[in-house]
C-alpha positions as CSV (number, residue, x, y, z in Angstrom):
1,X,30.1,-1.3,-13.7
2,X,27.1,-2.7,-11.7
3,X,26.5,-6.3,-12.0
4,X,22.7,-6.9,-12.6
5,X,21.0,-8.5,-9.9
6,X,24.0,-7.5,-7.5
7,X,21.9,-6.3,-4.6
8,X,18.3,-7.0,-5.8
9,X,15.7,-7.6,-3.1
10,X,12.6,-9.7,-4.3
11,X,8.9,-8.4,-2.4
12,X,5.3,-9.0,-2.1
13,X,3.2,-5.7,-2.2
14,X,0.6,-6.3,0.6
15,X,-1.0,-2.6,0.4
16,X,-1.7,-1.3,-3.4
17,X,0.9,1.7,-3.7
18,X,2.4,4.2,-6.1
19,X,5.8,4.1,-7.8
20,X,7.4,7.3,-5.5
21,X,9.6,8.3,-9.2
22,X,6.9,7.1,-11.4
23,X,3.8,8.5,-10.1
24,X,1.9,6.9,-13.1
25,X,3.1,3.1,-12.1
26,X,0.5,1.6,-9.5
27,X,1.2,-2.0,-7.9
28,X,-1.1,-3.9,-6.8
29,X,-1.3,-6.6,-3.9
30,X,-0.1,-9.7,-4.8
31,X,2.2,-8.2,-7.2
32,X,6.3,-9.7,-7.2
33,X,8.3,-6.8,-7.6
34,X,12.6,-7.1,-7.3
35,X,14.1,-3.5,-6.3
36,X,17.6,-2.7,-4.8
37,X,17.8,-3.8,-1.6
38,X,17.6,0.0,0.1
39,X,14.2,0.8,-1.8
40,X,12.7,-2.6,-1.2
41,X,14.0,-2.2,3.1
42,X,12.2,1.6,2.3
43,X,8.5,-0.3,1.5
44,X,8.6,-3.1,3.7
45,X,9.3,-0.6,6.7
46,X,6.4,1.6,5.2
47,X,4.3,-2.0,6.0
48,X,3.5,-1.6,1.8
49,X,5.5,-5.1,1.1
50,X,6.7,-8.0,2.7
51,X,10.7,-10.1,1.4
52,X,9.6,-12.5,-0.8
53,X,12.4,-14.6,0.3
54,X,14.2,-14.4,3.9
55,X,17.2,-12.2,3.4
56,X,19.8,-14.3,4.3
């Protein structure tokens, strides 16, 4: 069983982008988002997001 929050990852999108499984979700600058902590390393590389919080 996976804990919830276990790994989460809190980001800032800095460049609007698309949700790459859900092409129909959009997020826009600004926007707070919380993904596992491979997808959200996956958009801040990509220069779409920056950590919300210093990774610690």
């Amino acid at each position: 069983m996976v804990k919830e929050n276990e790994s989460k990852v809190k980001i800032v999108v800095l460049i609007p982008f698309r949700d790459k499984f859900d092409k129909g979700t959009r997020y826009d600058v600004g926007t707070e988002l919380e993904f596992d902590a491979e997808r959200a390393e996956d958009v801040v590389t990509r220069e779409l997001a920056e950590y919300a919080e210093p990774l610690g």
